[in-house]
PyMOL commands that place a pseudoatom at each C-alpha (Angstrom):
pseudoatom trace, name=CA, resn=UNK, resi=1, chain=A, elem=C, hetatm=0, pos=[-17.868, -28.052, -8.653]
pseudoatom trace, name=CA, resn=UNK, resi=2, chain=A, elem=C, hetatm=0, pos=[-18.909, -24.368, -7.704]
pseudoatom trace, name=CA, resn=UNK, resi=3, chain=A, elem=C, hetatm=0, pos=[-17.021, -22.833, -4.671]
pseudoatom trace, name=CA, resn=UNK, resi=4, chain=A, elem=C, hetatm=0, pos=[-18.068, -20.279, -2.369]
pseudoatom trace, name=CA, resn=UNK, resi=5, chain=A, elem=C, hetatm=0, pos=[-16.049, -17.362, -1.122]
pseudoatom trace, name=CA, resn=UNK, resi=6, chain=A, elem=C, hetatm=0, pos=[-16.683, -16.172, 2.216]
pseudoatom trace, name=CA, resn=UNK, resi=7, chain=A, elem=C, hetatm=0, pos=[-15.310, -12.848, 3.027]
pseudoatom trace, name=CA, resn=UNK, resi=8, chain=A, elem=C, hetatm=0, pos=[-13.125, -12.511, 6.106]
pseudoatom trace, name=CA, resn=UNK, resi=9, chain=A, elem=C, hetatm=0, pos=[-11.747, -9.346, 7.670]
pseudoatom trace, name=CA, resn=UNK, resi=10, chain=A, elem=C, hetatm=0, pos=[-8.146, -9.190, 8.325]
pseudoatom trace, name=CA, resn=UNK, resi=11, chain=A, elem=C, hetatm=0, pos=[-6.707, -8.327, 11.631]
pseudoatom trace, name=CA, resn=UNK, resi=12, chain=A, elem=C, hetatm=0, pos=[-3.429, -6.980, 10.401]
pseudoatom trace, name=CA, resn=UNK, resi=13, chain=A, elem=C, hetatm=0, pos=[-2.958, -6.151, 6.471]
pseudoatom trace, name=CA, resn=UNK, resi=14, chain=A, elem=C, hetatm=0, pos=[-0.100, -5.693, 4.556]
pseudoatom trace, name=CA, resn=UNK, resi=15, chain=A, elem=C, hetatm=0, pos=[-1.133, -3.196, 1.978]
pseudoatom trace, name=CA, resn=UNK, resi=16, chain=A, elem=C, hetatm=0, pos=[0.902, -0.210, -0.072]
pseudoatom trace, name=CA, resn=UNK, resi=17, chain=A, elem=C, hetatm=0, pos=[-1.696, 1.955, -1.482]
pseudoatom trace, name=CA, resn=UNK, resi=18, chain=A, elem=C, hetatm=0, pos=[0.965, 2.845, -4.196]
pseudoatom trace, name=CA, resn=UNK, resi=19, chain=A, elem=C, hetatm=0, pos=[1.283, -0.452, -5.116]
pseudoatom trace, name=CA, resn=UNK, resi=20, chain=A, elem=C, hetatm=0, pos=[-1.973, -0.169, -6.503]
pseudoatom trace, name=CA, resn=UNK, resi=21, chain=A, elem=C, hetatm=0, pos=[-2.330, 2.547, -8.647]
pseudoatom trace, name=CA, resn=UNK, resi=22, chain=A, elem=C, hetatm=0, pos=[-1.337, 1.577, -12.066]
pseudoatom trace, name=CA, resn=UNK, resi=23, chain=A, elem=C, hetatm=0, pos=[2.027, 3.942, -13.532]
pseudoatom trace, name=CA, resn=UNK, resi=24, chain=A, elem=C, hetatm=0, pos=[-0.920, 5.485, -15.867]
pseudoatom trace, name=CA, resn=UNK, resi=25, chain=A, elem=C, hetatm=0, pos=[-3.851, 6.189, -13.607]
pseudoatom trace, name=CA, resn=UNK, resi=26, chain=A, elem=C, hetatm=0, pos=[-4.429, 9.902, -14.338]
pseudoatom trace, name=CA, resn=UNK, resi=27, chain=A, elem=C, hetatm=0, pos=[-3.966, 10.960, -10.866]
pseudoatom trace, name=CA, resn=UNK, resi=28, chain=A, elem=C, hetatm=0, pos=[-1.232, 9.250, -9.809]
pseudoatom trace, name=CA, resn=UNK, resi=29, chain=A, elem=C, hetatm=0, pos=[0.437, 10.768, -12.985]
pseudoatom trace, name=CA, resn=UNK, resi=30, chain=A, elem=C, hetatm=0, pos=[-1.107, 14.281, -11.993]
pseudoatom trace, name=CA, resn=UNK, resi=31, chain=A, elem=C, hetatm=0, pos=[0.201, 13.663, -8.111]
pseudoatom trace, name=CA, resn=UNK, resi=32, chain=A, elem=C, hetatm=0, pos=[3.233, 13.668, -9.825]
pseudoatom trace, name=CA, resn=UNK, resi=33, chain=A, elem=C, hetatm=0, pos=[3.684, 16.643, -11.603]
pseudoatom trace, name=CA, resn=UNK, resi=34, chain=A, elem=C, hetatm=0, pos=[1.614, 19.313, -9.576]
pseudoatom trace, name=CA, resn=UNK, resi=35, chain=A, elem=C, hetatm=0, pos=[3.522, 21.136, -7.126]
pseudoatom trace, name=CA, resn=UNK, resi=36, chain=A, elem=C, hetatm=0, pos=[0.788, 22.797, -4.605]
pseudoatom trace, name=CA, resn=UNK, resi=37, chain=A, elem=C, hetatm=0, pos=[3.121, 23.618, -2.172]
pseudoatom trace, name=CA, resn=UNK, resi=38, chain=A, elem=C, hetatm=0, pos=[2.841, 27.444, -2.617]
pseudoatom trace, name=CA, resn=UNK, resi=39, chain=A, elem=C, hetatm=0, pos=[-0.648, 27.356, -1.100]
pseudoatom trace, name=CA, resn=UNK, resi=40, chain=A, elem=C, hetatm=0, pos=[0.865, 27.368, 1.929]
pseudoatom trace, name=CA, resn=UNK, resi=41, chain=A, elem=C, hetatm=0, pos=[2.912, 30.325, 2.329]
pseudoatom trace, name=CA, resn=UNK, resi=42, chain=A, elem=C, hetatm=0, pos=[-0.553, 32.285, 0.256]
pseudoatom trace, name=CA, resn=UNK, resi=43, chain=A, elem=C, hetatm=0, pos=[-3.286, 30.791, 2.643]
pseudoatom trace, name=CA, resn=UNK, resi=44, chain=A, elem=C, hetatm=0, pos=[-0.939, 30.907, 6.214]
pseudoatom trace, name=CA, resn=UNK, resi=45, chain=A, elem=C, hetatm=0, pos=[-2.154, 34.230, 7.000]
pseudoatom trace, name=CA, resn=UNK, resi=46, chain=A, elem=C, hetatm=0, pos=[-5.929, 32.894, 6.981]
pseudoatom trace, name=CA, resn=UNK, resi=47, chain=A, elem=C, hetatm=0, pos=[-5.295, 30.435, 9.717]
pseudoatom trace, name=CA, resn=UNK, resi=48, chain=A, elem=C, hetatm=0, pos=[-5.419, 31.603, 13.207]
pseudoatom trace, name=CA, resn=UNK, resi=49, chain=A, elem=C, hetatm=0, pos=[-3.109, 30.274, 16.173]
pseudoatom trace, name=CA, resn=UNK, resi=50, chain=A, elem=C, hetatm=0, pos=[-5.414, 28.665, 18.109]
pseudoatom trace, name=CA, resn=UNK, resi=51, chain=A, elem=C, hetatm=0, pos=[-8.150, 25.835, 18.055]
pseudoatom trace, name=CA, resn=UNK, resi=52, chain=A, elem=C, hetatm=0, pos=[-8.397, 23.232, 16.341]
pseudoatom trace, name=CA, resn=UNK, resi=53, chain=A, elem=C, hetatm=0, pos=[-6.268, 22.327, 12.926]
pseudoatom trace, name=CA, resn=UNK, resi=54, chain=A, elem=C, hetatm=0, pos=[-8.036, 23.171, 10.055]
pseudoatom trace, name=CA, resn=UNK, resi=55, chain=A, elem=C, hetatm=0, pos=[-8.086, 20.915, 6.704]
pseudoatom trace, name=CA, resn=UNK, resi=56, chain=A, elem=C, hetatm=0, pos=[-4.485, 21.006, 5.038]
pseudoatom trace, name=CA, resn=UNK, resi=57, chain=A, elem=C, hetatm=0, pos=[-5.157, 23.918, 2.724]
pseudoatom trace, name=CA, resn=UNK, resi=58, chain=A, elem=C, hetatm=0, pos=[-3.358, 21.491, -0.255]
pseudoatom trace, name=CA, resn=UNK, resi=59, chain=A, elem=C, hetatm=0, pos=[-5.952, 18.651, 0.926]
pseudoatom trace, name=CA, resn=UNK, resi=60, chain=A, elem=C, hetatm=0, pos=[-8.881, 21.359, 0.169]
pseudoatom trace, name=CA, resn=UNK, resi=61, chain=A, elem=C, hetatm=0, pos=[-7.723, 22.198, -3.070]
pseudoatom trace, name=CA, resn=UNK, resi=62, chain=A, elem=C, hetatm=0, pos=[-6.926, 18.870, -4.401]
pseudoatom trace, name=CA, resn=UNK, resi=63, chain=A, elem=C, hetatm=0, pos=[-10.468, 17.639, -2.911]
pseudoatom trace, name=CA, resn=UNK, resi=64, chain=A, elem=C, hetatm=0, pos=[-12.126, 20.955, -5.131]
pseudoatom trace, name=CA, resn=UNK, resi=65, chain=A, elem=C, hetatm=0, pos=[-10.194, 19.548, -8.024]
pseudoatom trace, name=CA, resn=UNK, resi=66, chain=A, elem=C, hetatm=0, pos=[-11.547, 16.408, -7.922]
pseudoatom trace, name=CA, resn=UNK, resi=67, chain=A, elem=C, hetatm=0, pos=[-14.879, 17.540, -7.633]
pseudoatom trace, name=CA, resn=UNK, resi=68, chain=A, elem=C, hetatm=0, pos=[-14.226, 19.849, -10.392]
pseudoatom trace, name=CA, resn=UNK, resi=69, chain=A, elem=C, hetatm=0, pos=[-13.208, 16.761, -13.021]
pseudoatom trace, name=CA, resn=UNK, resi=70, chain=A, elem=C, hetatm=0, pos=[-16.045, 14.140, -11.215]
pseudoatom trace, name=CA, resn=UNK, resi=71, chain=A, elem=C, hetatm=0, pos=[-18.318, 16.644, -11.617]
pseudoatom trace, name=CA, resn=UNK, resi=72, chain=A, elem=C, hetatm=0, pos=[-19.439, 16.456, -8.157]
pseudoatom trace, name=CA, resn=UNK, resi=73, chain=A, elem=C, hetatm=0, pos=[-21.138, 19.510, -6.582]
pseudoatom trace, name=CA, resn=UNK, resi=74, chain=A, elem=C, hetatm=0, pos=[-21.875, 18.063, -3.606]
pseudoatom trace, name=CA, resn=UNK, resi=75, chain=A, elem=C, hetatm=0, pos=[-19.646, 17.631, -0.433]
pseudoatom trace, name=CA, resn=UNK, resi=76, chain=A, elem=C, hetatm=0, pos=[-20.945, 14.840, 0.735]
pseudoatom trace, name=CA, resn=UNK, resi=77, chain=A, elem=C, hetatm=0, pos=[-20.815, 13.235, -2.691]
pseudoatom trace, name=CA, resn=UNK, resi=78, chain=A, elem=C, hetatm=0, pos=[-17.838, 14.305, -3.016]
pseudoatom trace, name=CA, resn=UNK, resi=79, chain=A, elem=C, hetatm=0, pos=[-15.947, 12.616, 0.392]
pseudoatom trace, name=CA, resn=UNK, resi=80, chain=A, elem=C, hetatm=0, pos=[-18.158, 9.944, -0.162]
pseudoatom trace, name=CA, resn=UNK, resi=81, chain=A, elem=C, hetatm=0, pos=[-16.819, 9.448, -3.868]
pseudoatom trace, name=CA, resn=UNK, resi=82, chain=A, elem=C, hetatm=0, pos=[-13.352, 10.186, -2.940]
pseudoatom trace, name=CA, resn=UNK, resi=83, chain=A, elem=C, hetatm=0, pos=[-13.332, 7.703, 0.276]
pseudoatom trace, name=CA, resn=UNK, resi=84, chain=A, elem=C, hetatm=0, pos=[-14.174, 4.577, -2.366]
pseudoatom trace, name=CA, resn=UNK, resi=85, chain=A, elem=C, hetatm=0, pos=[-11.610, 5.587, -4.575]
pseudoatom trace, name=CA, resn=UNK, resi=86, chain=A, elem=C, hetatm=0, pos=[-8.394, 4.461, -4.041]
pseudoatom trace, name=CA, resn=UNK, resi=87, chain=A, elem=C, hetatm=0, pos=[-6.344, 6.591, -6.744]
pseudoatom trace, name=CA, resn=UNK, resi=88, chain=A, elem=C, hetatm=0, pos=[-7.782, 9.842, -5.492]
pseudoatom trace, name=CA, resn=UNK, resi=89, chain=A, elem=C, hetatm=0, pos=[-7.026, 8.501, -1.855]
pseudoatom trace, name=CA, resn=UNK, resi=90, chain=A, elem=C, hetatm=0, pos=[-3.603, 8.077, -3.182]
pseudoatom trace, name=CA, resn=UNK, resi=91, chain=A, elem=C, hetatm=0, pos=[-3.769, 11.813, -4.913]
pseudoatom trace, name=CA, resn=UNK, resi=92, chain=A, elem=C, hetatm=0, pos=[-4.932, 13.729, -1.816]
pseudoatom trace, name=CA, resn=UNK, resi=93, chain=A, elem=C, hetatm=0, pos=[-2.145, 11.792, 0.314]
pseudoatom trace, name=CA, resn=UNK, resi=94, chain=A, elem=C, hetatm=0, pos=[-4.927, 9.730, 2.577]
pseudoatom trace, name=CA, resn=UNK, resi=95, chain=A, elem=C, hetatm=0, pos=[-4.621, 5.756, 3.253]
pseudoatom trace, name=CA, resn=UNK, resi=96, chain=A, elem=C, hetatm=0, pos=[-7.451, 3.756, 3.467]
pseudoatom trace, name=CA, resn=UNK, resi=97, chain=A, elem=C, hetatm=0, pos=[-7.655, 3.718, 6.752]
pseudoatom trace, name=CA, resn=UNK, resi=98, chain=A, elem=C, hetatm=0, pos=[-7.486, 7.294, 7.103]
pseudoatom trace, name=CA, resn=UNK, resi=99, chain=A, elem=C, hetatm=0, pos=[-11.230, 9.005, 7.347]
pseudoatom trace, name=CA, resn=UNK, resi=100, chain=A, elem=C, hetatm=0, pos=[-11.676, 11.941, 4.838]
pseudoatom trace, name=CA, resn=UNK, resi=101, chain=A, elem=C, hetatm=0, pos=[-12.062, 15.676, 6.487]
pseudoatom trace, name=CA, resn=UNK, resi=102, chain=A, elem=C, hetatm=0, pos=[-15.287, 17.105, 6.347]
for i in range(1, 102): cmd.bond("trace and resi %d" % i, "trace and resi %d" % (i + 1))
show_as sticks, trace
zoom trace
């Protein structure tokens, strides 16, 4: 007998986005060994005082990396590409829930 799935949205969902990313997924092993944490101190003088908060200077550069090994030029393709995937979500430190900057 065939069956049919219907899809149903969940209300509440218990979900660990580290759960999962496999131990080998390139970028969860490259979340774990790059250290961007200097770009902070280098880039602090760039940011003004007041307004609104700017992109998380490590967010921006791990976004350019990404584009750099997808290939992607665009932006658009880019946050587009990087909102369906959930080991770069996991890489840039977003949940699925979370909307991309941009």
């Amino acid at each position: 007998m065939q069956g049919h799935k219907d899809y149903q949205e969940k209300l509440f969902n218990s979900f660990q986005l580290s759960e999962r990313i496999p131990k080998t997924n390139f970028y969860r092993r490259l979340k774990g060994v790059l250290d961007l944490s200097f770009l902070y101190k280098l880039t602090n003088s760039y940011y003004g005082q007041s307004g609104q908060k700017s992109i998380d200077p490590v967010v921006f550069f791990k976004l350019c990396l990404v584009g750099y090994l997808e290939n992607l030029i665009s932006d658009r393709k880019l946050i587009a590409h990087c909102s369906m995937r959930l080991d770069i979500l996991y890489f840039i430190g977003y949940d699925i829930d979370e909307e991309l900057p941009w």
